[in-house]
C-alpha positions as CSV (number, residue, x, y, z in Angstrom):
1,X,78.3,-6.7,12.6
2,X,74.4,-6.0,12.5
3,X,74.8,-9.1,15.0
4,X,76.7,-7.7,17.1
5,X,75.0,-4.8,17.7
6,X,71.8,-6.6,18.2
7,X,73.8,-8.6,21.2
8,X,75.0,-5.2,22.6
9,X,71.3,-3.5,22.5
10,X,69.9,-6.7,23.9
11,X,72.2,-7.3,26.7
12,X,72.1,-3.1,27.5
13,X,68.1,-3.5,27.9
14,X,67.4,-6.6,29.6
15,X,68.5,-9.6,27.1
16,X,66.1,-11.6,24.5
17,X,62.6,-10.5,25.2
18,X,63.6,-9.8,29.1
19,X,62.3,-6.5,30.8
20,X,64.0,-3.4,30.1
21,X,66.4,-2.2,32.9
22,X,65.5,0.5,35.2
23,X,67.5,3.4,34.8
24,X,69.2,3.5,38.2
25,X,70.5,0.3,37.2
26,X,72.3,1.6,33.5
27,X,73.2,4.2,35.5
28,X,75.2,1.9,37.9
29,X,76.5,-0.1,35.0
30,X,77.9,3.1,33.2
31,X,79.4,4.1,37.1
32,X,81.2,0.4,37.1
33,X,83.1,1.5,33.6
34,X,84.7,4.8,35.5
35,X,87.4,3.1,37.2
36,X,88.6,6.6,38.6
37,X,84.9,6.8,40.5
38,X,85.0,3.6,41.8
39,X,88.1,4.0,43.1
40,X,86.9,7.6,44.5
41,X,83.6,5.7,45.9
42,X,86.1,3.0,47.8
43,X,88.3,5.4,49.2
44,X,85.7,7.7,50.6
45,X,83.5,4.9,52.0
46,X,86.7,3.9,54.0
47,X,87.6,7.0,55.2
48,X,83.8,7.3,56.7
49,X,84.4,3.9,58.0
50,X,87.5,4.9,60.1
51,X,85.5,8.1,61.1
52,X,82.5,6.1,62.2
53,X,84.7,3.5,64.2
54,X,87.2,5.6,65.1
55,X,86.8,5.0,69.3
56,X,88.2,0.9,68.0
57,X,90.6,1.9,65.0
58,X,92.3,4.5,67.1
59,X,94.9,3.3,69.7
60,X,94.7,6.4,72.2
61,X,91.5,9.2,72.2
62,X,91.7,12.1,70.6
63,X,92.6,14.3,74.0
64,X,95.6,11.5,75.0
65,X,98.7,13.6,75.5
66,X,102.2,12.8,76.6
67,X,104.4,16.1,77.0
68,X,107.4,13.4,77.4
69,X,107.0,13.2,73.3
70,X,106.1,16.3,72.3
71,X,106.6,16.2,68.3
72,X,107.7,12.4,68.8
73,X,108.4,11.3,64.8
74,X,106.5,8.7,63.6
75,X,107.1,5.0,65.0
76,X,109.0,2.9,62.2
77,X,107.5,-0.5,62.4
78,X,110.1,-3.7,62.3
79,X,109.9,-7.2,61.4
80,X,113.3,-8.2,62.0
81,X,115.5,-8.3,65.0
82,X,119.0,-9.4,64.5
83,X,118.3,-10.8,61.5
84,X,115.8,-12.9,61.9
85,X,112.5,-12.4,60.9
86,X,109.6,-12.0,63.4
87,X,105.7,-10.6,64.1
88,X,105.8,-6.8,63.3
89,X,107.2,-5.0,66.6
90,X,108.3,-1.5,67.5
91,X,111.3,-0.1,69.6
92,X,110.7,2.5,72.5
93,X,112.0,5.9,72.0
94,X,114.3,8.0,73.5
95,X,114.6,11.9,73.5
96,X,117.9,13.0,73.0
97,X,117.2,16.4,72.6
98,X,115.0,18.0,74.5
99,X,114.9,21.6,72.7
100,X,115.1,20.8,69.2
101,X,112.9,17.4,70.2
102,X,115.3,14.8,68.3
103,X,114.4,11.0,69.6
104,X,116.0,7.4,68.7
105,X,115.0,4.4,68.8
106,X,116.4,2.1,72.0
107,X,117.1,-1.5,70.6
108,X,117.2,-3.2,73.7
109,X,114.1,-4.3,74.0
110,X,111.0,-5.0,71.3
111,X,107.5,-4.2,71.8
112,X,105.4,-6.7,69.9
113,X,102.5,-5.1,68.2
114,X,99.2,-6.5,69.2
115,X,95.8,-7.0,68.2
116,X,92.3,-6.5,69.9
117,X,93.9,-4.4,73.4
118,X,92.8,-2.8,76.0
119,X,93.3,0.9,76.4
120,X,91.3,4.3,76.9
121,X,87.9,3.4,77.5
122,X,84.9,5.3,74.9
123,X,81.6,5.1,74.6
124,X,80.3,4.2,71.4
125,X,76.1,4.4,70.3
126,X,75.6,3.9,74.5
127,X,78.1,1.2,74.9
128,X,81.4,1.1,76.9
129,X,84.2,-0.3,76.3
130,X,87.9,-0.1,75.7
131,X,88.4,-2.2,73.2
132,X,91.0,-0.8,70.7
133,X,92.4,-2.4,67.3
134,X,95.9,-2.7,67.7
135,X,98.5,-1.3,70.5
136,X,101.7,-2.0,72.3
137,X,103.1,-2.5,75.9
138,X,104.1,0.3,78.0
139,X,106.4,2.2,78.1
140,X,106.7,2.2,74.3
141,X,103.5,4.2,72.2
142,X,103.1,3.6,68.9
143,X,102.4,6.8,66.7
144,X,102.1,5.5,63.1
145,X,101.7,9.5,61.7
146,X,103.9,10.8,64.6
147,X,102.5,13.1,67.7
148,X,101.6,17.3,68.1
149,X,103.1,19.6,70.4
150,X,101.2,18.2,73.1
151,X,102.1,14.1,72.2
152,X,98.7,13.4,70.8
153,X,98.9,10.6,68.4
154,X,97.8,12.5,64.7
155,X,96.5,8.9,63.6
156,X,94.4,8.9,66.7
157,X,93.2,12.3,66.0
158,X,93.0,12.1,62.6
159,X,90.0,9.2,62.8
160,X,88.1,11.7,65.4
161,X,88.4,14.6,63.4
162,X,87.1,12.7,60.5
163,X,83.7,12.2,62.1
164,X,83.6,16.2,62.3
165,X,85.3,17.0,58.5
166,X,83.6,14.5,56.6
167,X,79.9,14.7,58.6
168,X,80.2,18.4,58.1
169,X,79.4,17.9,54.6
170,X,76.8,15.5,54.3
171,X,74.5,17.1,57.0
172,X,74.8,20.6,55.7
173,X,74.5,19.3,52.2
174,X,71.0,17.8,54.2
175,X,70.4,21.0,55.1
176,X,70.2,22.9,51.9
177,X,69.6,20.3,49.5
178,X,65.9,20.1,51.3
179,X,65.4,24.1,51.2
180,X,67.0,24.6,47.8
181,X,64.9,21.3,46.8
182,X,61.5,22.8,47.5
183,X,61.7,26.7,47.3
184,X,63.0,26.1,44.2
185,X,59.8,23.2,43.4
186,X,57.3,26.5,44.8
187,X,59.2,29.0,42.5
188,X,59.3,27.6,39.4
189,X,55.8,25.8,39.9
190,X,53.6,28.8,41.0
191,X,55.6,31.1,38.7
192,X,54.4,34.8,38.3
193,X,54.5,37.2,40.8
194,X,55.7,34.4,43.2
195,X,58.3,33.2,41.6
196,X,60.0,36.6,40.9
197,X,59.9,37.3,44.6
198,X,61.3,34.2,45.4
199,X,63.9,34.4,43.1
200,X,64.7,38.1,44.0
201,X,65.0,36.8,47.7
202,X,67.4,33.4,46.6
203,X,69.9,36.0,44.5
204,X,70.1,38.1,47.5
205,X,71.3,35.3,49.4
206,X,73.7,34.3,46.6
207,X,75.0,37.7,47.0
208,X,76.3,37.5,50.6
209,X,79.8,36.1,50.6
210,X,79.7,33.3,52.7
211,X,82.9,33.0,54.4
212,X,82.8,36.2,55.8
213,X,79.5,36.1,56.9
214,X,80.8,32.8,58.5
215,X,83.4,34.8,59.9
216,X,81.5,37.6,61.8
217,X,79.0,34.8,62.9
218,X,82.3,32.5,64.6
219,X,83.1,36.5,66.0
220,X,79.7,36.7,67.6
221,X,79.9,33.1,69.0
222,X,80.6,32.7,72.8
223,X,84.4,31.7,73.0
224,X,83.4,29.3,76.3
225,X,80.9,27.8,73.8
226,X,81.5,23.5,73.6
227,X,83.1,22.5,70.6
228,X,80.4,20.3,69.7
229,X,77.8,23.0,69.5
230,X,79.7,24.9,68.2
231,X,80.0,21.9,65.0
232,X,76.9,21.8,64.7
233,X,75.9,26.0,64.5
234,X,78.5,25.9,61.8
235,X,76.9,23.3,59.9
236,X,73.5,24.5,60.1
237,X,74.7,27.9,58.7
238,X,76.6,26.2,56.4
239,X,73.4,24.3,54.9
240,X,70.9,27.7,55.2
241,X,73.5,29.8,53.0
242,X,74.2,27.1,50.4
243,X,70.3,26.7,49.3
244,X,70.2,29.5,46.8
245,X,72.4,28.1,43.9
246,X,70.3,25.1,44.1
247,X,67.1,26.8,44.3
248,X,67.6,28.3,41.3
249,X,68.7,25.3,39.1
250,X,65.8,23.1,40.4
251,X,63.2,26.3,39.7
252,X,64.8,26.3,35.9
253,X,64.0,22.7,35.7
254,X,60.9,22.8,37.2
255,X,59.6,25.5,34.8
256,X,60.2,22.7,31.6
257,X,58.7,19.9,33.8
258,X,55.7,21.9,35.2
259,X,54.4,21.7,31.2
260,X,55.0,18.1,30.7
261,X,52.2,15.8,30.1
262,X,52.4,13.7,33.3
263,X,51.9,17.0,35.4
264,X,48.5,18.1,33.4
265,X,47.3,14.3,33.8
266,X,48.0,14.8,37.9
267,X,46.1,18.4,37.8
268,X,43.3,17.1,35.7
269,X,42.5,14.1,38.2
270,X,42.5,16.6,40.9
271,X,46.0,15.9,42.9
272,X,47.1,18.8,45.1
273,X,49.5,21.4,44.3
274,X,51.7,20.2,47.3
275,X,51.4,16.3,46.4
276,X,51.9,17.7,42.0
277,X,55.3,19.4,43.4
278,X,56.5,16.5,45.7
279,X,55.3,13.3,44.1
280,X,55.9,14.2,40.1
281,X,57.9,17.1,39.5
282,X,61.2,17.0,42.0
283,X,61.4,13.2,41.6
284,X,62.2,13.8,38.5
285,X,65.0,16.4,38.9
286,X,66.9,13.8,41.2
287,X,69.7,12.9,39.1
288,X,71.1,16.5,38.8
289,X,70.2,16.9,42.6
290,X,72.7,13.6,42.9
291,X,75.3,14.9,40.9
292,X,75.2,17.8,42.4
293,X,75.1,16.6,46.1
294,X,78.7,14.9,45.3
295,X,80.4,17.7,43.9
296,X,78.8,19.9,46.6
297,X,80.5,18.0,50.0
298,X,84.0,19.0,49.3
299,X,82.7,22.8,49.4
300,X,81.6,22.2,52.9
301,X,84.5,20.0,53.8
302,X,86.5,22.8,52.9
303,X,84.7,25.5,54.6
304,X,84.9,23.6,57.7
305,X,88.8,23.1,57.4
306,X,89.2,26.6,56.4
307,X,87.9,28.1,59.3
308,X,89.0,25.5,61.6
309,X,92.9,26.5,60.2
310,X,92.5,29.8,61.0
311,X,90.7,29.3,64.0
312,X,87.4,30.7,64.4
313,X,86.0,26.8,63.6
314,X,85.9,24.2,65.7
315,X,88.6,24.4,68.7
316,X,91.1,22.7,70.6
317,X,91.1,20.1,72.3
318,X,88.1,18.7,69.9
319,X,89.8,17.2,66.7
320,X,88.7,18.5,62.8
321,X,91.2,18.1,60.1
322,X,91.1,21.7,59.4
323,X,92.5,22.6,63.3
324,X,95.0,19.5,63.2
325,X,96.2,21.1,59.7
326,X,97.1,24.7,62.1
327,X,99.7,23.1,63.9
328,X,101.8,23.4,60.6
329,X,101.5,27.2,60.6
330,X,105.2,27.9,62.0
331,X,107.4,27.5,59.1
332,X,110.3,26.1,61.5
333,X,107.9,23.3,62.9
334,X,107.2,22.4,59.9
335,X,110.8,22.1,58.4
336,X,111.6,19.7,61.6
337,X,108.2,17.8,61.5
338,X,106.9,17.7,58.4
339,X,104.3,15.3,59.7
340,X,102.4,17.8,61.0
341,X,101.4,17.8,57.1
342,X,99.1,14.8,57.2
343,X,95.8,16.0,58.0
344,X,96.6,18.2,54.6
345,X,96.7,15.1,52.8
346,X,94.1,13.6,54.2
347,X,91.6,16.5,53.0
348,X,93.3,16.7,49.5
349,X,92.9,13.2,48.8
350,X,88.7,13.2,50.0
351,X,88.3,16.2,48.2
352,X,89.9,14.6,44.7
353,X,87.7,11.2,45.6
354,X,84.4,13.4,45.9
355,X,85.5,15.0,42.7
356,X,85.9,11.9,40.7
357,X,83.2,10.0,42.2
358,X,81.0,13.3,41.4
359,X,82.3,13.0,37.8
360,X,81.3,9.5,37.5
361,X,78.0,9.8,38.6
362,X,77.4,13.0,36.4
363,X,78.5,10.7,33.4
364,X,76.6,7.6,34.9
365,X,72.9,10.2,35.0
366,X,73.3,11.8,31.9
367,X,70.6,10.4,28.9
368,X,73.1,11.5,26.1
369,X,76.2,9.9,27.1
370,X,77.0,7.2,25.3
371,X,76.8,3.5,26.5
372,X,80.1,1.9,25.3
């Protein structure tokens, strides 16, 4: 037994007589053990993926409409054709009904699906091209999640809108992760009559409820504005009224650390105030600013969503999950398409991933957890 637990404490710190592991890298061994993180940390690295590379994963742009298939249900995908088994094909469409938008399938011919096609041409990082994953032949169109109102492929949209409702996050979490990170390294350093004015100033920003305020700014907005800037005005105020919580955990922090040995060492040599707060106290208040950063991004993710459903975010014809997500408003359209439902899913599911992969590097950072 005592055996074993020498093995254990051996292999946990290096091995025989080996140098001891850094703790980013116990921290990544712990992360390996939470299977529900890892599998939270695949997911969400995929769905950046299909964002990122959405102009080649999508088969149409994100503006590609066909009022011939408004509502078109999605395309079942075949690999048989009387009986026989063959590459995975698709049928053309028909609508049968016009009002109530009710289409079948027409057998008579199959439309093979391809690989590497040609289609709408994008520019991607200042290079053209029209290069598209996978397609089929006109006058089939192959909507794997079905189309809109206006016969916009959702699958299409769905990797486009992705760059806005997942990039949303990480940049304002950018944005007020740096302010939170060092008013909150000022305030609890300097102390005194500083700090309690900073801290007065972080609460009243704490204090203002930020949807609304988000609300009355999206009122103020231009309505010609471009959709893009309009992105990226909600994001910045996004990141400038999420700072305070922050600011006031790091200053708590930062009030312990600011007495620590390694901090009088740095004064006594003569280091700067500025270079004491940068260089040895916020380093060392990284692993909550990690944990925190993961659990953060779903709370933007579902700002931006929230205001994109109602509206007042980003607009049509410029894709965001939230806006895709308003087309099942009307209780009737959604009865008869319930595909309209999918950009709902896709937000659930990256908010749960964040939330687990959050847990699991919370569990990964703390000291007291237990290494099993």
């Amino acid at each position: 037994m005592a055996k074993t637990n020498l093995e254990n404490n051996q292999a946990e710190f290096g091995g025989n007589g080996g140098a001891l592991r850094s703790p980013w890298k116990m921290a990544w061994r712990k992360l390996r053990r939470h299977r529900l993180a890892l599998a939270g940390m695949w997911v969400l690295i995929f769905l950046h993926i299909f964002a990122i590379f959405a102009d080649f994963f999508a088969p149409y742009s994100e503006v590609t409409t066909d009022r011939r298939r408004t509502y078109h249900p999605p395309t079942k995908i075949h690999i048989f054709h009387e009986g026989k088994l063959v590459r995975p094909f698709v049928y053309a469409y028909n609508r049968v009904d016009t009002l109530r938008n009710i289409y079948e399938e027409d057998t008579s011919t199959m439309y093979p699906i391809r690989f590497f096609v040609r289609g709408d041409k994008y520019n991607f990082l200042g290079i053209e091209s029209d290069l598209r994953l996978f397609g089929v032949d006109a006058p089939a169109k192959i909507y794997l999640f079905g189309a809109d109102r206006y016969g916009r492929d959702i699958f299409s949209r769905l990797a486009y809108g992705g760059r806005r409702s997942l990039f949303i996050g990480i940049i304002g979490l950018v944005i007020s992760m740096s302010i939170g990170l060092i008013y909150g390294g000022v305030s609890g350093y300097f102390g005194g009559w500083v700090d309690n004015i900073m801290m007065r100033i972080a609460e009243i920003i704490i204090s203002i409820p930020s949807f609304y305020l988000l609300l009355a700014l999206s009122a103020v907005l231009p309505p010609n504005i471009p959709s893009d800037t309009r992105f990226m005005l909600i994001t910045a105020i996004l990141g400038f009224i999420g700072w305070a919580g922050l600011a006031r955990v790091i200053r708590g922090m930062v009030l312990s650390i600011a007495k620590s040995e390694f901090v009088a060492g740095a004064e006594a040599i003569g280091a700067s105030q500025p270079r004491i707060i940068i260089r040895h106290i916020l380093p060392n208040t990284m692993s909550y600013v990690i944990v925190n950063a993961t659990l953060s991004i779903p709370g933007f993710i579902l700002s931006e969503s929230g205001l994109s459903f109602i509206g007042v975010g980003i607009q049509h014809p410029v894709a965001s999950w939230g806006n895709m997500l308003s087309e099942a408003l009307n209780l009737s359209s959604l009865t008869r398409y319930p595909w309209l439902l999918v950009p709902g899913f896709f937000i659930f599911i990256t908010v749960l991933c964040y939330s687990f992969f959050g847990d699991g590097v919370r569990d990964a950072l703390d000291p007291r957890s237990r290494t099993v």
